[in-house]
Phi, psi and omega in degrees: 000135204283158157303128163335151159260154184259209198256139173245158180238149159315142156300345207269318168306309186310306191305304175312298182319330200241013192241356175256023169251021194241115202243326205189181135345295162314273166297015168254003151269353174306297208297313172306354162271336151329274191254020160258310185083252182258014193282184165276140158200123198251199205214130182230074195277132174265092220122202143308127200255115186292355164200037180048079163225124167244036181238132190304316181274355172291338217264272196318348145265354147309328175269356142303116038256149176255156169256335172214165197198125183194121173298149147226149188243059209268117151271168182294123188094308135246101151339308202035026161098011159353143142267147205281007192275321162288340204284346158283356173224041153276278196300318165309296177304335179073351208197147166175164187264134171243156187204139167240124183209167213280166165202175181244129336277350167269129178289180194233129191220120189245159175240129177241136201231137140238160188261149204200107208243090176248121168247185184092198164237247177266295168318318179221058173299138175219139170228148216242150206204110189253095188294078215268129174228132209223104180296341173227092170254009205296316174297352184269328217249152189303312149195157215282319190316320182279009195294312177264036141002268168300009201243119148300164169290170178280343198281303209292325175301312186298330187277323196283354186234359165283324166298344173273299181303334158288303187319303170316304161311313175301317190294332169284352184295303215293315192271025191071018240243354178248011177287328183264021227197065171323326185268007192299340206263323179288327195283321163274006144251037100318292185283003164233042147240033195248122160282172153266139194304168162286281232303317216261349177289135175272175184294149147087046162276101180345132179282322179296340166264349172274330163286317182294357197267008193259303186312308174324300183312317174311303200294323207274325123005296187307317179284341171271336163278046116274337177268354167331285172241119171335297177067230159273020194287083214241004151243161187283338184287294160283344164280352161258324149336287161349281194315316182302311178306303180277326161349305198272287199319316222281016188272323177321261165358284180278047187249299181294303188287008180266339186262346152287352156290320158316097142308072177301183117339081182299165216243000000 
Protein backbone atom coordinates (compact mmCIF):
# COMPACT_ATOMS: atom_id res chain seq x y z
CA UNK A 1 0.00 0.00 0.00
CA UNK A 2 1.27 3.12 -1.06
CA UNK A 3 2.03 6.14 1.54
CA UNK A 4 -0.69 8.68 2.47
CA UNK A 5 0.52 12.00 0.43
CA UNK A 6 0.87 14.78 2.51
CA UNK A 7 -0.58 18.14 1.87
CA UNK A 8 1.78 21.34 0.76
CA UNK A 9 0.63 25.14 1.82
CA UNK A 10 1.71 28.21 -0.28
CA UNK A 11 5.15 29.57 1.04
CA UNK A 12 3.64 32.66 1.39
CA UNK A 13 0.59 30.99 3.79
CA UNK A 14 3.74 29.35 5.76
CA UNK A 15 5.44 32.42 6.30
CA UNK A 16 2.40 34.08 7.68
CA UNK A 17 1.55 31.47 10.23
CA UNK A 18 5.24 31.62 11.24
CA UNK A 19 6.23 35.42 11.56
CA UNK A 20 3.93 35.70 14.82
CA UNK A 21 6.42 32.76 16.73
CA UNK A 22 9.62 34.50 15.55
CA UNK A 23 11.10 35.83 19.04
CA UNK A 24 14.58 35.74 18.44
CA UNK A 25 16.94 34.15 16.24
CA UNK A 26 16.42 30.64 16.71
CA UNK A 27 12.76 30.67 15.45
CA UNK A 28 13.28 32.60 12.68
CA UNK A 29 15.51 30.19 11.45
CA UNK A 30 12.88 27.75 12.35
CA UNK A 31 10.49 29.54 10.80
CA UNK A 32 12.95 30.18 7.28
CA UNK A 33 13.39 26.24 7.00
CA UNK A 34 9.71 26.04 7.42
CA UNK A 35 9.12 27.63 4.02
CA UNK A 36 11.99 26.89 1.73
CA UNK A 37 12.19 23.18 2.81
CA UNK A 38 14.61 22.28 0.12
CA UNK A 39 14.37 25.20 -2.23
CA UNK A 40 16.83 28.22 -2.65
CA UNK A 41 15.69 31.23 -1.19
CA UNK A 42 17.34 34.78 -1.12
CA UNK A 43 15.88 38.20 -0.21
CA UNK A 44 15.46 41.27 -2.16
CA UNK A 45 14.43 44.78 0.35
CA UNK A 46 13.51 46.65 -1.66
CA UNK A 47 14.39 50.95 -0.15
CA UNK A 48 16.58 51.22 2.40
CA UNK A 49 18.05 48.00 3.68
CA UNK A 50 17.32 48.42 7.51
CA UNK A 51 19.98 46.28 8.53
CA UNK A 52 21.85 44.65 5.23
CA UNK A 53 20.37 41.16 5.20
CA UNK A 54 20.01 39.01 2.79
CA UNK A 55 19.04 35.72 4.51
CA UNK A 56 15.60 34.98 4.55
CA UNK A 57 15.76 34.27 8.62
CA UNK A 58 17.70 37.62 9.25
CA UNK A 59 14.71 39.60 7.11
CA UNK A 60 12.18 37.92 9.54
CA UNK A 61 13.63 39.26 12.31
CA UNK A 62 13.63 42.51 11.26
CA UNK A 63 10.28 42.22 10.68
CA UNK A 64 9.09 41.09 14.16
CA UNK A 65 7.08 41.60 16.43
CA UNK A 66 3.83 41.98 14.06
CA UNK A 67 0.57 43.05 15.40
CA UNK A 68 -0.97 41.82 12.40
CA UNK A 69 -0.38 39.15 9.78
CA UNK A 70 -1.76 37.46 6.72
CA UNK A 71 -1.06 35.72 3.26
CA UNK A 72 -3.26 36.57 -0.01
CA UNK A 73 -3.70 34.48 -2.99
CA UNK A 74 -4.70 36.71 -5.41
CA UNK A 75 -5.95 35.98 -9.09
CA UNK A 76 -7.40 38.04 -11.86
CA UNK A 77 -10.31 39.73 -11.05
CA UNK A 78 -10.28 38.73 -7.20
CA UNK A 79 -7.72 41.15 -5.69
CA UNK A 80 -8.04 39.88 -1.90
CA UNK A 81 -7.00 43.63 -0.71
CA UNK A 82 -3.83 43.57 -2.89
CA UNK A 83 -2.47 47.42 -1.94
CA UNK A 84 -2.61 48.59 -4.90
CA UNK A 85 1.32 49.96 -4.63
CA UNK A 86 1.80 45.96 -5.00
CA UNK A 87 -1.07 44.50 -6.73
CA UNK A 88 0.68 43.77 -9.73
CA UNK A 89 3.16 41.63 -8.64
CA UNK A 90 0.98 40.44 -5.93
CA UNK A 91 -0.64 39.15 -8.88
CA UNK A 92 1.94 37.63 -11.03
CA UNK A 93 3.25 35.62 -7.99
CA UNK A 94 -0.37 34.62 -7.17
CA UNK A 95 0.67 34.73 -3.38
CA UNK A 96 2.55 37.69 -0.65
CA UNK A 97 2.58 38.30 2.86
CA UNK A 98 0.89 41.93 4.14
CA UNK A 99 2.41 42.27 8.06
CA UNK A 100 1.41 45.22 10.09
CA UNK A 101 3.81 45.97 12.86
CA UNK A 102 4.46 49.03 15.77
CA UNK A 103 6.71 51.62 14.76
CA UNK A 104 7.57 55.56 16.29
CA UNK A 105 5.84 57.50 15.25
CA UNK A 106 3.67 55.30 13.33
CA UNK A 107 2.79 52.00 12.53
CA UNK A 108 4.41 50.23 9.69
CA UNK A 109 2.91 47.61 7.03
CA UNK A 110 5.07 45.77 4.89
CA UNK A 111 4.96 43.37 1.78
CA UNK A 112 6.62 40.55 1.24
CA UNK A 113 6.17 39.06 -2.85
CA UNK A 114 8.23 35.88 -3.89
CA UNK A 115 9.53 35.60 -7.25
CA UNK A 116 9.77 31.79 -8.23
CA UNK A 117 12.98 30.97 -10.77
CA UNK A 118 13.08 27.47 -12.30
CA UNK A 119 16.69 26.19 -13.42
CA UNK A 120 18.50 23.07 -14.06
CA UNK A 121 16.89 20.20 -16.11
CA UNK A 122 13.78 18.03 -17.05
CA UNK A 123 15.85 15.71 -15.15
CA UNK A 124 17.26 17.56 -12.50
CA UNK A 125 15.00 20.67 -11.85
CA UNK A 126 15.59 23.05 -9.28
CA UNK A 127 13.87 26.08 -8.18
CA UNK A 128 15.06 29.22 -6.43
CA UNK A 129 12.44 31.64 -4.68
CA UNK A 130 13.46 35.58 -4.34
CA UNK A 131 11.30 37.41 -1.77
CA UNK A 132 10.85 40.91 -2.64
CA UNK A 133 10.24 43.02 0.43
CA UNK A 134 9.24 46.40 0.84
CA UNK A 135 9.39 47.15 4.68
CA UNK A 136 6.93 50.54 4.58
CA UNK A 137 4.43 50.85 2.11
CA UNK A 138 1.92 52.51 4.83
CA UNK A 139 1.77 55.86 2.87
CA UNK A 140 0.16 54.23 0.17
CA UNK A 141 -2.59 52.42 1.97
CA UNK A 142 -5.70 54.43 2.84
CA UNK A 143 -5.18 53.21 6.41
CA UNK A 144 -2.57 50.62 8.32
CA UNK A 145 -5.82 49.39 9.96
CA UNK A 146 -7.34 48.40 6.81
CA UNK A 147 -4.45 46.30 5.38
CA UNK A 148 -6.11 42.86 5.78
CA UNK A 149 -9.27 43.87 4.86
CA UNK A 150 -9.48 41.55 2.17
CA UNK A 151 -8.72 38.49 4.37
CA UNK A 152 -12.09 36.81 5.47
CA UNK A 153 -12.59 35.94 9.26
CA UNK A 154 -11.59 32.54 10.09
CA UNK A 155 -15.63 31.59 11.46
CA UNK A 156 -16.80 32.58 7.50
CA UNK A 157 -13.72 30.57 6.16
CA UNK A 158 -14.67 27.15 8.08
CA UNK A 159 -18.38 27.22 6.65
CA UNK A 160 -16.94 28.41 3.15
CA UNK A 161 -14.37 25.46 2.80
CA UNK A 162 -16.96 22.77 4.30
CA UNK A 163 -18.99 23.87 1.54
CA UNK A 164 -16.10 23.63 -0.95
CA UNK A 165 -15.26 20.26 -0.06
CA UNK A 166 -19.03 18.97 -0.85
CA UNK A 167 -19.03 21.08 -3.98
CA UNK A 168 -16.15 20.02 -5.01
CA UNK A 169 -17.16 15.98 -4.72
CA UNK A 170 -20.26 16.74 -6.24
CA UNK A 171 -18.85 18.46 -9.22
CA UNK A 172 -16.49 15.66 -10.39
CA UNK A 173 -19.70 12.99 -9.82
CA UNK A 174 -21.27 15.39 -12.10
CA UNK A 175 -18.57 15.87 -14.93
CA UNK A 176 -17.52 12.63 -14.54
CA UNK A 177 -14.11 13.30 -14.37
CA UNK A 178 -12.91 9.51 -12.89
CA UNK A 179 -14.66 7.78 -16.00
CA UNK A 180 -11.52 7.53 -18.05
CA UNK A 181 -9.02 7.55 -15.20
CA UNK A 182 -9.46 4.40 -13.12
CA UNK A 183 -6.71 5.23 -10.17
CA UNK A 184 -8.35 8.96 -10.01
CA UNK A 185 -10.88 7.23 -6.85
CA UNK A 186 -7.41 5.85 -4.78
CA UNK A 187 -5.55 8.94 -5.40
CA UNK A 188 -8.80 10.87 -3.94
CA UNK A 189 -9.59 9.09 -0.70
CA UNK A 190 -5.63 9.30 -0.38
CA UNK A 191 -5.93 13.12 -0.41
CA UNK A 192 -9.01 13.23 1.95
CA UNK A 193 -7.06 11.45 4.52
CA UNK A 194 -3.72 13.24 3.68
CA UNK A 195 -2.21 15.98 6.75
CA UNK A 196 0.13 18.64 6.53
CA UNK A 197 3.77 17.86 7.62
CA UNK A 198 4.53 19.20 11.09
CA UNK A 199 7.54 21.17 10.07
CA UNK A 200 6.00 23.49 8.21
CA UNK A 201 3.24 24.17 11.18
CA UNK A 202 4.19 26.46 13.60
CA UNK A 203 4.37 25.43 17.56
CA UNK A 204 0.91 26.02 19.77
CA UNK A 205 -1.21 26.55 16.47
CA UNK A 206 -4.87 27.06 16.91
CA UNK A 207 -6.87 23.55 15.95
CA UNK A 208 -9.44 25.69 14.29
CA UNK A 209 -7.03 27.16 12.03
CA UNK A 210 -5.26 23.80 11.19
CA UNK A 211 -8.46 22.41 10.17
CA UNK A 212 -9.40 24.70 7.86
CA UNK A 213 -5.89 25.42 6.29
CA UNK A 214 -5.67 21.28 5.90
CA UNK A 215 -9.51 21.28 4.47
CA UNK A 216 -8.44 24.28 2.13
CA UNK A 217 -5.09 22.31 1.14
CA UNK A 218 -7.30 19.17 0.38
CA UNK A 219 -9.45 20.86 -2.05
CA UNK A 220 -6.83 22.77 -3.88
CA UNK A 221 -4.87 19.48 -4.07
CA UNK A 222 -8.35 17.44 -5.57
CA UNK A 223 -8.47 20.27 -7.97
CA UNK A 224 -5.17 19.95 -9.27
CA UNK A 225 -5.37 16.02 -9.94
CA UNK A 226 -8.40 16.67 -11.30
CA UNK A 227 -7.61 19.33 -13.68
CA UNK A 228 -4.04 17.68 -14.36
CA UNK A 229 -5.75 15.33 -17.26
CA UNK A 230 -8.73 15.96 -19.30
CA UNK A 231 -9.47 12.45 -18.80
CA UNK A 232 -12.95 12.62 -19.50
CA UNK A 233 -13.59 15.93 -20.67
CA UNK A 234 -13.07 14.41 -24.05
CA UNK A 235 -14.69 17.82 -25.79
CA UNK A 236 -13.55 21.56 -25.37
CA UNK A 237 -17.21 22.26 -24.23
CA UNK A 238 -16.51 19.84 -21.51
CA UNK A 239 -13.31 20.54 -20.33
CA UNK A 240 -14.37 24.03 -19.68
CA UNK A 241 -16.91 23.14 -17.88
CA UNK A 242 -14.75 21.18 -15.62
CA UNK A 243 -12.36 24.22 -15.46
CA UNK A 244 -15.39 26.46 -14.39
CA UNK A 245 -16.95 24.28 -12.15
CA UNK A 246 -13.58 23.78 -9.69
CA UNK A 247 -12.90 27.44 -10.35
CA UNK A 248 -15.27 28.42 -7.66
CA UNK A 249 -14.05 25.96 -5.25
CA UNK A 250 -10.53 26.46 -5.54
CA UNK A 251 -11.34 30.29 -5.39
CA UNK A 252 -12.91 28.90 -1.59
CA UNK A 253 -9.91 27.56 -0.85
CA UNK A 254 -7.82 29.88 -1.57
CA UNK A 255 -9.97 32.46 0.67
CA UNK A 256 -9.64 29.79 3.60
CA UNK A 257 -6.08 29.75 3.70
CA UNK A 258 -5.60 33.44 3.77
CA UNK A 259 -7.94 33.33 6.62
CA UNK A 260 -6.32 30.67 8.49
CA UNK A 261 -3.24 32.12 8.00
CA UNK A 262 -4.12 35.36 9.58
CA UNK A 263 -3.14 36.97 13.18
CA UNK A 264 -5.38 39.76 13.61
CA UNK A 265 -5.07 42.69 16.49
CA UNK A 266 -7.04 41.32 19.05
CA UNK A 267 -9.71 43.89 19.13
Amino acid sequence: MSERPLLSLPASVTLALWLPAVDGPRTARQAARAVAGDEVHHVHERGPLPGGSETLHDVLTELTPVEEVGAILPRAGDPMGAPAVRSADLLDAGEGVLLRRPGKPSQRCSVLVPEREVYGSVLEPGEMVTWHVDHDVSEHLAAPSLLLAGVESLSHARRQIQLALSDTVEALEDLDVARDRPDLADQLLDLSLASLPAHVLPPNLDPRRLDVLERAARVLAIVELATGDDGAAVTAAQAGARAAALAQVSAAARHALAAASATRQAV
